[in-house]
Structure formats: structure tokens, C-alpha cells
C-alpha positions, 0 to 999 in steps of 0.5 A, a space after each residue: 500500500 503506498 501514499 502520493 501526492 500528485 502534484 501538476 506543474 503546467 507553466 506556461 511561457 510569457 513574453 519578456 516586455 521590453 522594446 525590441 532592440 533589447 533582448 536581454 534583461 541586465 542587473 546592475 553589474 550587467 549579468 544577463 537575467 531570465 524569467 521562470 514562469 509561474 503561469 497555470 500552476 495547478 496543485 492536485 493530490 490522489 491518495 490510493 488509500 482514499 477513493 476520490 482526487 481533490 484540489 491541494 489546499 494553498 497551503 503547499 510551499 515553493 522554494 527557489 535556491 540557486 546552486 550554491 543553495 541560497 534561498 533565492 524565493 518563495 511563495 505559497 502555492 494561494 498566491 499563485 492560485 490568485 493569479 499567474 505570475 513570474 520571477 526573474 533570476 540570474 542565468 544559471 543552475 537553481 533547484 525548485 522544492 515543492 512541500 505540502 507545508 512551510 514546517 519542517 518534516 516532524 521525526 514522528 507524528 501521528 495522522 501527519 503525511 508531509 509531500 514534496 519534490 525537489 527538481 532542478 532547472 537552468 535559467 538562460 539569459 533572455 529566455 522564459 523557463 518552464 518546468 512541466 510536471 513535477 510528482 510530489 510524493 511521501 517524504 515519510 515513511 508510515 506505520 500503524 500498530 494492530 493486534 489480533 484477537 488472540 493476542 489480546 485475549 492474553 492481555 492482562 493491564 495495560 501495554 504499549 508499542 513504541 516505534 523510533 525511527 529518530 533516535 531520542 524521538 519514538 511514538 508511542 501506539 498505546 494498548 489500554 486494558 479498558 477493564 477487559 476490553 482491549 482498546 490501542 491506537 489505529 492512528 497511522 504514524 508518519 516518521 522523517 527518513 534520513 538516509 537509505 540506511 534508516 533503522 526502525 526499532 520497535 518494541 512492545 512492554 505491557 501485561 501479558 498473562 499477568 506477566 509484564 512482557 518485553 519484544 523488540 524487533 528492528 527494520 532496515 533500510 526504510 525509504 521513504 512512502 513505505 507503509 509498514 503494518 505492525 501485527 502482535 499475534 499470538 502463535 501455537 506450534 506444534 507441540 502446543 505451545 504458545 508464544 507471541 509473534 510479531 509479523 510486519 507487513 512491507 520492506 520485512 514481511 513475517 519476522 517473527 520473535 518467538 522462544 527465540 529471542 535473547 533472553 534480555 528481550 524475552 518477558 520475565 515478570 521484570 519492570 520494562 521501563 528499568 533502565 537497561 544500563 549502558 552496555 559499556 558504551 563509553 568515549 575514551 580519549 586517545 591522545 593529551 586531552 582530558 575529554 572529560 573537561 571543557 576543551 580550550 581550542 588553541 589559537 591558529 597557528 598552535 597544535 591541536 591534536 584531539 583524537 578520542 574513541 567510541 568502544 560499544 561493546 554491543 556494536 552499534 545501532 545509531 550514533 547521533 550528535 545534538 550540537 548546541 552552543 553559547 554563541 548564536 552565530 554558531 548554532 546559525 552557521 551550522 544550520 545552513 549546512 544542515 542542522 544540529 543535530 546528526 545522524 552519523 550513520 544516515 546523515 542527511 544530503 543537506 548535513 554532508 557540509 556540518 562535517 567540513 566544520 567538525 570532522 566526524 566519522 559518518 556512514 553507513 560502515 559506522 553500523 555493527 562496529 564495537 570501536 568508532 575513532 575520532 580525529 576532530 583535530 580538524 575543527 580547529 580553524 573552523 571553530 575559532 572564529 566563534 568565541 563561546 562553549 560548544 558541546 557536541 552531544 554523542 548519542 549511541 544507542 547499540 544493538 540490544 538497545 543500550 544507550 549513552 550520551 557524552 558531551 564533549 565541549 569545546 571552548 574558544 576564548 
């Protein structure tokens, strides 16, 4: 089952005004202009989860940026339904984004589907451009949660399942025990894809047979508009014996946990919600530094060699790092080339430039490794020019679900 949007771009072309000696249009440092035309934009969406097509609200959003990616232009798609119109722009290479809203995708949300497209386009001097027809489609992927009447014939109080596609950022399909009358979320969750590499952990604690019970399951390689169905069921084998499976309908279809499963993940009557320590996961550092302590970043010209190594005895599942600062012109600079908050693992196209800055390990070799090195001695010239305290979060979950999270701090005087 997939969700789109459909999103129809008819421009048609306008003639330049200006007289007829004059078949170019000139900023004032004399770089030749052309026009990108807004005329009959329309806007449809069609869902294969809902029977009829209608016209897209005005609140879709445009955004023009040129090749070195500035936001050069932007409108609301109700400005162009009130009349068609046009932009000029310096010749050269631009890229159009289309989004269904002007907020940026949630990392996980419920009943809240976000569309877009990105397409490029080459403005020429003197000439009008269009852009035919561009295909918005889900820019998430989605997830509902059942259960089948067996498996909740079983529950004894209250349950939950989370879902964390986002590390730090699950949704929780809640299970209410409703006096004997089971209730739970059917809402359609709707989770930020970064990377063709993303993770979905999912994981079920309530009570089960007065019991309260544990499972856990993982998905690899989400893309974006996969639509996957959660099923919790209750299972017989053949010597009678009854277990509880997990069946998933999309990218891994029928993985089930059973008998099977570790025993740190199988229900034993113990709190869930106690923490589960972290697994060793630790930053040790590998040269002069104490990375315990705020690191004072020497001035240019001085030696700064800073090297430090993540141990996750487990291995690892995701590595992320929240960047916060004292210094608001940092936390800006590091926004325009991505954001401040990293997936190492999947880092996002628009991250790629956070690591010219602070060089940090990245990719996706960095799944399933029990050492991870570190050589930021390179941060050193780009950090200098922000006076303030910089702390790098690093946040590792492993694979049996044991987390930590370090600050390492850089000071520049």
C-alpha cells in the first residue's frame, strides 16, 4: 500500500516586455537575467488509500535556491492560485522544492503525511523557463500498530508499542486494558527518513498473562512512502505451545520473535521501563586531552591534536550528535549546512557540509562496529572564529538497545 501526492506543474511561457532592440534583461553589474514562469500552476493530490482526487489546499510551499543553495524565493502555492505570475533570476543552475507545508518534516507524528519534490532547472539569459510536471510524493515513511484477537485475549493491564525511527524521538501506539476490553491506537504514524540506511526499532512492554512482557524487533533500510503494518499475534506450534509473534507487513514481511529471542528481550515478570544500563558504551580519549573537561581550542597557528574513541561493546545501532552552543552565530552557521543535530550513520544530503566544520566519522560502515575513532583535530580553524562553549552531544544507542550520551565541549576564548 503506498501514499502520493500528485502534484501538476503546467507553466506556461510569457513574453519578456521590453522594446525590441533589447533582448536581454541586465542587473546592475550587467549579468544577463531570465524569467521562470509561474503561469497555470495547478496543485492536485490522489491518495490510493482514499477513493476520490481533490484540489491541494494553498497551503503547499515553493522554494527557489540557486546552486550554491541560497534561498533565492518563495511563495505559497494561494498566491499563485490568485493569479499567474513570474520571477526573474540570474542565468544559471537553481533547484525548485515543492512541500505540502512551510514546517519542517516532524521525526514522528501521528495522522501527519508531509509531500514534496525537489527538481532542478537552468535559467538562460533572455529566455522564459518552464518546468512541466513535477510528482510530489511521501517524504515519510508510515506505520500503524494492530493486534489480533488472540493476542489480546492474553492481555492482562495495560501495554504499549513504541516505534523510533529518530533516535531520542519514538511514538508511542498505546494498548489500554479498558477493564477487559482491549482498546490501542489505529492512528497511522508518519516518521522523517534520513538516509537509505534508516533503522526502525520497535518494541512492545505491557501485561501479558499477568506477566509484564518485553519484544523488540528492528527494520532496515526504510525509504521513504513505505507503509509498514505492525501485527502482535499470538502463535501455537506444534507441540502446543504458545508464544507471541510479531509479523510486519512491507520492506520485512513475517519476522517473527518467538522462544527465540535473547533472553534480555524475552518477558520475565521484570519492570520494562528499568533502565537497561549502558552496555559499556563509553568515549575514551586517545591522545593529551582530558575529554572529560571543557576543551580550550588553541589559537591558529598552535597544535591541536584531539583524537578520542567510541568502544560499544554491543556494536552499534545509531550514533547521533545534538550540537548546541553559547554563541548564536554558531548554532546559525551550522544550520545552513544542515542542522544540529546528526545522524552519523544516515546523515542527511543537506548535513554532508556540518562535517567540513567538525570532522566526524559518518556512514553507513559506522553500523555493527564495537570501536568508532575520532580525529576532530580538524575543527580547529573552523571553530575559532566563534568565541563561546560548544558541546557536541554523542548519542549511541547499540544493538540490544543500550544507550549513552557524552558531551564533549569545546571552548574558544
Amino acid at each position: 500500500m503506498k501514499l502520493r501526492k500528485i502534484f501538476t506543474l503546467s507553466l506556461a511561457a510569457l513574453a519578456l516586455a521590453g522594446c525590441a532592440d533589447d533582448k536581454f534583461a541586465f542587473d546592475k553589474n550587467g549579468e544577463g537575467k531570465g524569467t521562470l514562469s509561474f503561469a497555470g500552476l495547478s496543485i492536485d493530490y490522489s491518495e490510493e488509500m482514499v477513493t476520490r482526487a481533490e484540489a491541494a489546499d494553498g497551503t503547499y510551499m515553493l522554494y527557489v535556491y540557486d546552486s550554491g543553495e541560497s534561498l533565492v524565493w518563495s511563495g505559497q502555492y494561494s498566491t499563485i492560485l490568485e493569479g499567474t505570475g513570474s520571477i526573474s533570476l540570474l542565468a544559471g543552475d537553481y533547484r525548485i522544492n515543492v512541500r505540502s507545508t512551510s514546517a519542517a518534516v516532524p521525526d514522528a507524528k501521528f495522522s501527519s503525511p508531509v509531500y514534496g519534490a525537489s527538481q532542478t532547472f537552468t535559467i538562460t539569459a533572455g529566455e522564459t523557463t518552464t518546468l512541466g510536471t513535477i510528482t510530489c510524493t511521501l517524504l515519510q515513511c508510515a506505520v500503524s500498530v494492530e493486534y489480533n484477537d488472540d493476542f489480546l485475549s492474553l492481555v492482562t493491564g495495560d501495554g504499549n508499542t513504541s516505534v523510533e525511527v529518530t533516535a531520542g524521538s519514538p511514538l508511542d501506539y498505546v494498548l489500554s486494558y479498558n477493564s477487559g476490553t482491549p482498546k490501542y491506537e489505529r492512528r497511522i504514524g508518519y516518521f522523517a527518513v534520513n538516509g537509505n540506511n534508516t533503522t526502525m526499532v520497535v518494541t512492545f512492554k505491557g501485561s501479558i498473562e499477568n506477566k509484564t512482557q518485553k519484544m523488540t524487533t528492528t527494520i532496515t533500510n526504510l525509504k521513504p512512502r513505505d507503509y509498514h503494518i505492525v501485527k502482535f499475534m499470538k502463535k501455537v506450534d506444534a507441540t502446543g505451545s504458545v508464544t507471541i509473534g510479531i509479523e510486519i507487513d512491507g520492506l520485512v514481511a513475517d519476522a517473527t520473535l518467538d522462544n527465540d529471542i535473547e533472553a534480555s528481550e524475552q518477558g520475565d515478570g521484570n519492570d520494562p521501563e528499568a533502565p537497561a544500563g549502558d552496555g559499556g558504551i563509553r568515549l575514551v580519549s586517545t591522545c593529551d586531552y582530558d575529554i572529560t573537561q571543557p576543551i580550550t581550542v588553541p589559537a591558529s597557528g598552535n597544535p591541536f591534536d584531539l583524537t578520542l574513541q567510541a568502544v560499544v561493546p554491543n556494536g552499534v545501532l545509531r550514533f547521533t550528535v545534538d550540537i548546541a552552543s553559547t554563541n548564536e552565530d554558531f548554532i546559525n552557521s551550522v544550520n545552513t549546512v544542515g542542522g544540529t543535530n546528526l545522524d552519523l550513520i544516515n546523515p542527511s544530503e543537506e548535513a554532508m557540509g556540518v562535517f567540513d566544520i567538525v570532522p566526524f566519522p559518518h556512514g553507513a560502515e559506522l553500523a555493527g562496529q564495537t570501536l568508532v575513532d575520532f580525529d576532530l583535530s580538524g575543527a580547529q580553524t573552523a571553530i575559532l572564529g566563534f568565541p563561546g562553549s560548544h558541546t557536541f552531544r554523542m548519542n549511541v544507542v547499540d544493538t540490544k538497545g543500550c544507550r549513552n550520551s557524552i558531551d564533549v565541549i569545546f571552548i574558544v576564548e
